[in-house]
N, CA, C and O atoms as CSV, one atom per row, in Angstrom:
chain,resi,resn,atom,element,x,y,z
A,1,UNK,N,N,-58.677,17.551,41.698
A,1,UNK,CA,C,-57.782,16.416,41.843
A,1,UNK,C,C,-58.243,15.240,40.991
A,1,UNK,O,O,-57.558,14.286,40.623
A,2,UNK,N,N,-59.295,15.439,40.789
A,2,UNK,CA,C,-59.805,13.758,39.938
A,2,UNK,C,C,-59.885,14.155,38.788
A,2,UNK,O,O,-60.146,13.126,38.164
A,3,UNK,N,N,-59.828,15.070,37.995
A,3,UNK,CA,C,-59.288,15.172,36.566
A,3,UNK,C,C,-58.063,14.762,36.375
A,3,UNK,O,O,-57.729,13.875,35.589
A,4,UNK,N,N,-57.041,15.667,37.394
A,4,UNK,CA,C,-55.680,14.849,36.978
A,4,UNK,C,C,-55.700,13.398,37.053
A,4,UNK,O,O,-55.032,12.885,36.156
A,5,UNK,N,N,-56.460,12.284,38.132
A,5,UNK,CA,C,-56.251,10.993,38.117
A,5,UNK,C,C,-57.077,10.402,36.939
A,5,UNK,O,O,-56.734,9.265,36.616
A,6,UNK,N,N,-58.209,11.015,36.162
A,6,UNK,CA,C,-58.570,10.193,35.030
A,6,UNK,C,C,-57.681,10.433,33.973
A,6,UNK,O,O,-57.774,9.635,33.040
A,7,UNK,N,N,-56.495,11.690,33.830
A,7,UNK,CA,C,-55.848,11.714,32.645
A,7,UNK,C,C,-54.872,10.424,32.832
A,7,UNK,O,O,-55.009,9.497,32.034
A,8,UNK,N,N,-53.645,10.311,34.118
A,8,UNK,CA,C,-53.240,9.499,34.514
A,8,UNK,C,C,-53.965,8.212,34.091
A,8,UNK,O,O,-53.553,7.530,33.153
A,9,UNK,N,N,-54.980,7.921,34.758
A,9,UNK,CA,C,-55.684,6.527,34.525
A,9,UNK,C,C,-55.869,6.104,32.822
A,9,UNK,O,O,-55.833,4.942,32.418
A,10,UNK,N,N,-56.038,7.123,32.085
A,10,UNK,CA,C,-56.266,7.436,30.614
A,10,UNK,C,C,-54.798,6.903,29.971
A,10,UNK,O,O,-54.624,5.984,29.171
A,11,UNK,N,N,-53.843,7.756,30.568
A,11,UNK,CA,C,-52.812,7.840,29.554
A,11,UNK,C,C,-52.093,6.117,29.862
A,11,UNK,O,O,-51.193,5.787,29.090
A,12,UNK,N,N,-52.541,5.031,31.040
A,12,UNK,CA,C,-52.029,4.103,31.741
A,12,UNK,C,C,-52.766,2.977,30.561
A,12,UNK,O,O,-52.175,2.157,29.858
A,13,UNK,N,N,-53.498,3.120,30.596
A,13,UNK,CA,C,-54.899,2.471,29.989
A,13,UNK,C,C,-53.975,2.408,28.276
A,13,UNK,O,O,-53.810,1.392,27.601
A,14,UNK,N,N,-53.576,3.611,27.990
A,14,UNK,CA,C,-53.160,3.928,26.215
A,14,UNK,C,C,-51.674,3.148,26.247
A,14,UNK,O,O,-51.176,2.751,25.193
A,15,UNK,N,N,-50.989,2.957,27.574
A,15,UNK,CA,C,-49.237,3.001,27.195
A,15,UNK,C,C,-48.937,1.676,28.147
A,15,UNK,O,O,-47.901,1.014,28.071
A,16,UNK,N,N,-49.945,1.432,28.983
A,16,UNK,CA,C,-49.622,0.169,29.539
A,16,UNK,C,C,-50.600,-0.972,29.456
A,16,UNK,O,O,-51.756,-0.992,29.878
A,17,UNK,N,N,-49.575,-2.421,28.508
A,17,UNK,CA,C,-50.617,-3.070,28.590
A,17,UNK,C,C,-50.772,-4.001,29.569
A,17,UNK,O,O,-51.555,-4.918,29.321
A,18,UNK,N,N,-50.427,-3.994,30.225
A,18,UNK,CA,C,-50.443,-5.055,31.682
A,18,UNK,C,C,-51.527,-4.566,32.497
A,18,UNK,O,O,-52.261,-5.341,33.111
A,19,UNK,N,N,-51.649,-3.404,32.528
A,19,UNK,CA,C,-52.561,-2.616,32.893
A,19,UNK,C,C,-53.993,-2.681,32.577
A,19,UNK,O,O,-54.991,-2.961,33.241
A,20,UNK,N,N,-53.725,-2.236,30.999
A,20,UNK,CA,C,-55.396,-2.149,29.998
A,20,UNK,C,C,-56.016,-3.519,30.191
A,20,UNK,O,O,-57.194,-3.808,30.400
A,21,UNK,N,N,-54.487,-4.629,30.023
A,21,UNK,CA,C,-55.315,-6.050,30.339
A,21,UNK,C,C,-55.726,-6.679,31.745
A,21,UNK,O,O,-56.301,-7.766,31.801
A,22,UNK,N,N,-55.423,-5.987,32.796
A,22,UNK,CA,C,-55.730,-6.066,33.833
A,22,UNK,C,C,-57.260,-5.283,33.657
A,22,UNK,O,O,-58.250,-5.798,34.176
A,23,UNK,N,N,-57.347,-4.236,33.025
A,23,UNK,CA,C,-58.467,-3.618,33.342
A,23,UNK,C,C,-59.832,-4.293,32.356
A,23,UNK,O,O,-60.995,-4.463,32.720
A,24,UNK,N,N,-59.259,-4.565,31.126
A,24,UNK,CA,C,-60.374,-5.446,30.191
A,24,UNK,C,C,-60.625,-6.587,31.255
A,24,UNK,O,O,-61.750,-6.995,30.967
A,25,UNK,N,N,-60.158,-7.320,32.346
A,25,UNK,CA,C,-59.878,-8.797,32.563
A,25,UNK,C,C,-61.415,-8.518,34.024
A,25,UNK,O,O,-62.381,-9.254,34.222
A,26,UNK,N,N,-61.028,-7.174,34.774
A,26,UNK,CA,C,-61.751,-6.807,36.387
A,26,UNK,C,C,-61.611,-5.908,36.135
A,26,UNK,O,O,-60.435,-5.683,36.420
A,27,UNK,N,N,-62.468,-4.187,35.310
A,27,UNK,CA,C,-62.405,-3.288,35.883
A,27,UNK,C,C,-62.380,-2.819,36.888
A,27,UNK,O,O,-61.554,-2.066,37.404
A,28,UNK,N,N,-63.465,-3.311,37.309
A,28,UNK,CA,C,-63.469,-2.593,38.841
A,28,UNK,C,C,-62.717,-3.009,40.124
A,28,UNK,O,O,-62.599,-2.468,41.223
A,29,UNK,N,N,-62.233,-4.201,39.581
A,29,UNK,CA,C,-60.535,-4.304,40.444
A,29,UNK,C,C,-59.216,-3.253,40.440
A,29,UNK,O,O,-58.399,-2.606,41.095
A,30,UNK,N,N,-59.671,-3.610,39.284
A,30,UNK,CA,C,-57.963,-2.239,38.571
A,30,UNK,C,C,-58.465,-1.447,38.809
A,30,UNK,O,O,-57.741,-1.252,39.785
A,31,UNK,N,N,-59.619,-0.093,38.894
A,31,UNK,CA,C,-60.168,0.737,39.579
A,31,UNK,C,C,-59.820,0.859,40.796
A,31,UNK,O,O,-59.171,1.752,41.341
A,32,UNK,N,N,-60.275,-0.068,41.201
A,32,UNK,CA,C,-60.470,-0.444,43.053
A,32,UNK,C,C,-58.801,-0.158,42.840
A,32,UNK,O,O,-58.744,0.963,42.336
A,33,UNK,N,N,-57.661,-0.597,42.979
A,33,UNK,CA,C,-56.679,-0.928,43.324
A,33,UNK,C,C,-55.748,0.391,42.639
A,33,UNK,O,O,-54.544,0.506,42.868
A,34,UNK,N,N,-56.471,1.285,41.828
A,34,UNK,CA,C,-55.766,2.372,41.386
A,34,UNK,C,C,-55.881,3.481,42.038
A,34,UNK,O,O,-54.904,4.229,42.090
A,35,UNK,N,N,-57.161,3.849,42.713
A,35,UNK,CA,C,-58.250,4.352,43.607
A,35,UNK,C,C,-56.910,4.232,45.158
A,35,UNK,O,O,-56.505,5.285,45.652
A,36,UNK,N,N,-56.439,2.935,45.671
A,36,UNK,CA,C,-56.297,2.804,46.803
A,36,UNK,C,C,-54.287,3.285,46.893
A,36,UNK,O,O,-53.527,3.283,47.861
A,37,UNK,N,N,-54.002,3.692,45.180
A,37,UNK,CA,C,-52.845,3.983,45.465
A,37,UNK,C,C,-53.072,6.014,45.698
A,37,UNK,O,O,-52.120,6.766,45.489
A,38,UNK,N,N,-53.942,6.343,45.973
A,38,UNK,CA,C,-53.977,7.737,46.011
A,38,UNK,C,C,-54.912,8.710,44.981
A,38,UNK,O,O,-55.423,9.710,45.486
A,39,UNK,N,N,-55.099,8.482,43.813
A,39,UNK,CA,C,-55.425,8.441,42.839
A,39,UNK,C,C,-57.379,8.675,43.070
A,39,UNK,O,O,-58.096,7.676,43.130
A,40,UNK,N,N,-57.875,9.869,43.155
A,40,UNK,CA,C,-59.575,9.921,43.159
A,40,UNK,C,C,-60.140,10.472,41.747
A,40,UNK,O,O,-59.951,11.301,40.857
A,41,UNK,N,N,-61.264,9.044,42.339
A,41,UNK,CA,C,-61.984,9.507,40.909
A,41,UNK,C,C,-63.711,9.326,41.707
A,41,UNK,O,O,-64.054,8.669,42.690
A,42,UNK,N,N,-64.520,10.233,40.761
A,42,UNK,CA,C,-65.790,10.259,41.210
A,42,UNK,C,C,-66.736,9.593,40.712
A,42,UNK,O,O,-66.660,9.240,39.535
A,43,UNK,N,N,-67.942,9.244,41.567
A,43,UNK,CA,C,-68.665,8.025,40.824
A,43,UNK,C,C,-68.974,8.166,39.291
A,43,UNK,O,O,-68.879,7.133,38.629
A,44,UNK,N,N,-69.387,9.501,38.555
A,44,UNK,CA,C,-69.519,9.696,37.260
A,44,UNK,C,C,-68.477,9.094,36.525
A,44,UNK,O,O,-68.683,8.568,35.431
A,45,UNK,N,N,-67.187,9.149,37.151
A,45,UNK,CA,C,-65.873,8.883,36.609
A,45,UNK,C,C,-66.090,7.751,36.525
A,45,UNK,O,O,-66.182,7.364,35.360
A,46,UNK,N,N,-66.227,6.963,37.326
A,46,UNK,CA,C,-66.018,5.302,37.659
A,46,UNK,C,C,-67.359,4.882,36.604
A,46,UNK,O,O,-67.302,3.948,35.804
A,47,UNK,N,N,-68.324,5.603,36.752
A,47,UNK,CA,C,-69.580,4.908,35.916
A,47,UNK,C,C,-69.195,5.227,34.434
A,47,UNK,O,O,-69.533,4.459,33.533
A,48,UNK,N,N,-68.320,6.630,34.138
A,48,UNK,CA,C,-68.141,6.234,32.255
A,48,UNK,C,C,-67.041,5.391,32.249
A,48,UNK,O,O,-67.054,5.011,31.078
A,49,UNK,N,N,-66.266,4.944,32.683
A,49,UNK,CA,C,-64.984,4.490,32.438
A,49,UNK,C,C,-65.903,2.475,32.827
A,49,UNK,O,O,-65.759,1.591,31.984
A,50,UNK,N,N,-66.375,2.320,33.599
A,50,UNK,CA,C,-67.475,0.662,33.495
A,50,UNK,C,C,-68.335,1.348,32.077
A,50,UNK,O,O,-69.078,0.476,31.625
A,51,UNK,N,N,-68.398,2.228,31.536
A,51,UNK,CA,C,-69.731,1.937,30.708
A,51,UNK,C,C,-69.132,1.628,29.075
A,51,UNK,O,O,-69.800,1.305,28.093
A,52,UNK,N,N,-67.438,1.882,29.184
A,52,UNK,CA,C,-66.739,2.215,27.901
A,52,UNK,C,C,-66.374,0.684,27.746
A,52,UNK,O,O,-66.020,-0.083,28.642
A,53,UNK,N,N,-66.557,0.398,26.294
A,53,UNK,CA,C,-66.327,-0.768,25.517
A,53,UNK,C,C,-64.531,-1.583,25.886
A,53,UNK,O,O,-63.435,-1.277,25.416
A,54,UNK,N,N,-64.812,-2.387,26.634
A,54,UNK,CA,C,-63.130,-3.036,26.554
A,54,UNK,C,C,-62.317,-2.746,25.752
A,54,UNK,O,O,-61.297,-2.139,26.077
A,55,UNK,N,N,-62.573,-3.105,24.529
A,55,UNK,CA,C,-61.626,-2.921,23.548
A,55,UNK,C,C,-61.612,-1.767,22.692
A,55,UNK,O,O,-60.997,-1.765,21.625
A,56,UNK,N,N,-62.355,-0.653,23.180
A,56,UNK,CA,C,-61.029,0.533,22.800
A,56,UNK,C,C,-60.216,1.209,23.131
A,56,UNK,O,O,-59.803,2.226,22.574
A,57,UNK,N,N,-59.810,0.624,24.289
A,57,UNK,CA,C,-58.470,1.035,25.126
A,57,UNK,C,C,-57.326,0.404,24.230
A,57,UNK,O,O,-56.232,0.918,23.997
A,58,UNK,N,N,-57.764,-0.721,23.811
A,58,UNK,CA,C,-56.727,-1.391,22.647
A,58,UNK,C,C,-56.943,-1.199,21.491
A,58,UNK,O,O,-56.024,-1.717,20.856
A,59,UNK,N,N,-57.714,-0.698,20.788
A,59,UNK,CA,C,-57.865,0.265,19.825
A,59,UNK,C,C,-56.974,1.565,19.584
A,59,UNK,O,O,-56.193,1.807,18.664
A,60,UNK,N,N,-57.277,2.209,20.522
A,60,UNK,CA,C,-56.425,3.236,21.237
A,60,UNK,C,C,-54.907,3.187,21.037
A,60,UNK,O,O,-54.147,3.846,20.327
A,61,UNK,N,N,-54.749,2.328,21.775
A,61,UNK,CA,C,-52.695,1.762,22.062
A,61,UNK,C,C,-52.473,1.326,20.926
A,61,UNK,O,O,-51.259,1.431,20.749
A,62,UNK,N,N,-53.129,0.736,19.725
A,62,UNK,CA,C,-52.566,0.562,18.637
A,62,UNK,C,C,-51.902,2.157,17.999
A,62,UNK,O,O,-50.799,2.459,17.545
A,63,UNK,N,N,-53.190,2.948,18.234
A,63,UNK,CA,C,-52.589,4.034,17.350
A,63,UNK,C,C,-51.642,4.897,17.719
A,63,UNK,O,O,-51.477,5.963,17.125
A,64,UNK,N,N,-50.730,4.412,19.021
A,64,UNK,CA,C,-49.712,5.118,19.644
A,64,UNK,C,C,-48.311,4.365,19.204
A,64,UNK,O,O,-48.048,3.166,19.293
A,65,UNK,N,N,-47.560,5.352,18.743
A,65,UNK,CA,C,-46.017,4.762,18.399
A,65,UNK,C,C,-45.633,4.142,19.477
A,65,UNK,O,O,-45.560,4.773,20.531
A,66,UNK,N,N,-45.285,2.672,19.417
A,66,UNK,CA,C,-44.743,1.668,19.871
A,66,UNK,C,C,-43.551,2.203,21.115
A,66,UNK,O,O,-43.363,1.601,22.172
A,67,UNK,N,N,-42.870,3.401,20.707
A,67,UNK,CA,C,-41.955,3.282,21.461
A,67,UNK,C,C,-42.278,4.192,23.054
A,67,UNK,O,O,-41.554,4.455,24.015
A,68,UNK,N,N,-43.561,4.448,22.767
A,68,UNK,CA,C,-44.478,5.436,24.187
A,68,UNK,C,C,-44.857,4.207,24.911
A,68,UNK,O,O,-44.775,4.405,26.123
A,69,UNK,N,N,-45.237,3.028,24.623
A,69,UNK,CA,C,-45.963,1.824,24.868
A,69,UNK,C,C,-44.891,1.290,26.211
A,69,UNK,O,O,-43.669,1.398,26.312
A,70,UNK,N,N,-45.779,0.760,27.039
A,70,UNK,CA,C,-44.842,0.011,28.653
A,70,UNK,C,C,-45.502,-1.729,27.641
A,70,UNK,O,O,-46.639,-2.198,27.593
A,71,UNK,N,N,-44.653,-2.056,27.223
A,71,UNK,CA,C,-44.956,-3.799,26.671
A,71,UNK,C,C,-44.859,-4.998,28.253
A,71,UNK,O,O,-43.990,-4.970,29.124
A,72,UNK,N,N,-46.033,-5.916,28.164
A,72,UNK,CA,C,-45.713,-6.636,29.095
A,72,UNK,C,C,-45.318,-7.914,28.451
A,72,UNK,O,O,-45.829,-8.537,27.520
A,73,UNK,N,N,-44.088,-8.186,29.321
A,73,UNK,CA,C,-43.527,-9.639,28.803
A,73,UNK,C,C,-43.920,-10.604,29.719
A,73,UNK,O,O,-43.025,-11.399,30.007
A,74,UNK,N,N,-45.024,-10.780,30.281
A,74,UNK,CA,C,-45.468,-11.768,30.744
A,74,UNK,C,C,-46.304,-12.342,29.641
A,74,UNK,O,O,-46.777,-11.679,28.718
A,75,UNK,N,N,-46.452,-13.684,29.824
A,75,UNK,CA,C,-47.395,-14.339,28.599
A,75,UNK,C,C,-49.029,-14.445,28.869
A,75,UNK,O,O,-49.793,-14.543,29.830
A,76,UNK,N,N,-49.085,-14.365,27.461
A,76,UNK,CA,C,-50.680,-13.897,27.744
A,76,UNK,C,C,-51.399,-15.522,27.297
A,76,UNK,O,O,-50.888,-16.342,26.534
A,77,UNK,N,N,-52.687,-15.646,28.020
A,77,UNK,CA,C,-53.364,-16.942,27.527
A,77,UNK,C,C,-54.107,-16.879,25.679
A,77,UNK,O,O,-54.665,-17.868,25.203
């Protein structure tokens, strides 16, 4: 079961940025709060995903055609 929730968590991270920027902002909030919608992941899981560099989740979403992308229209600071 927790492979399928890190692909999920993976593919959320690549196509949503409300999300990725929620998660660059409190990982372990957006964890915590992804975790409590059903979604298990194991401490190894949780420890590479805190150990991975913020910004290549947005690295990442650049190199995905725009039209796979969830855009947030809330404004960013």
């Amino acid at each position: 079961m927790a492979q399928r929730s890190i692909e999920i968590l993976i593919g959320r991270l690549i196509t949503d940025e409300a999300f990725r920027c929620a998660f660059c902002e409190d990982a372990e909030a957006t964890l915590e709060r992804f975790m409590e919608t059903g979604h298990e992941l194991t401490l190894v899981e949780l420890a590479a995903l805190m150990a991975t560099r913020s910004d290549f989740w947005a690295v990442v979403a650049e190199q995905i055609d725009p039209r796979l992308q969830k855009v947030s229209l809330t404004a960013r600071d």
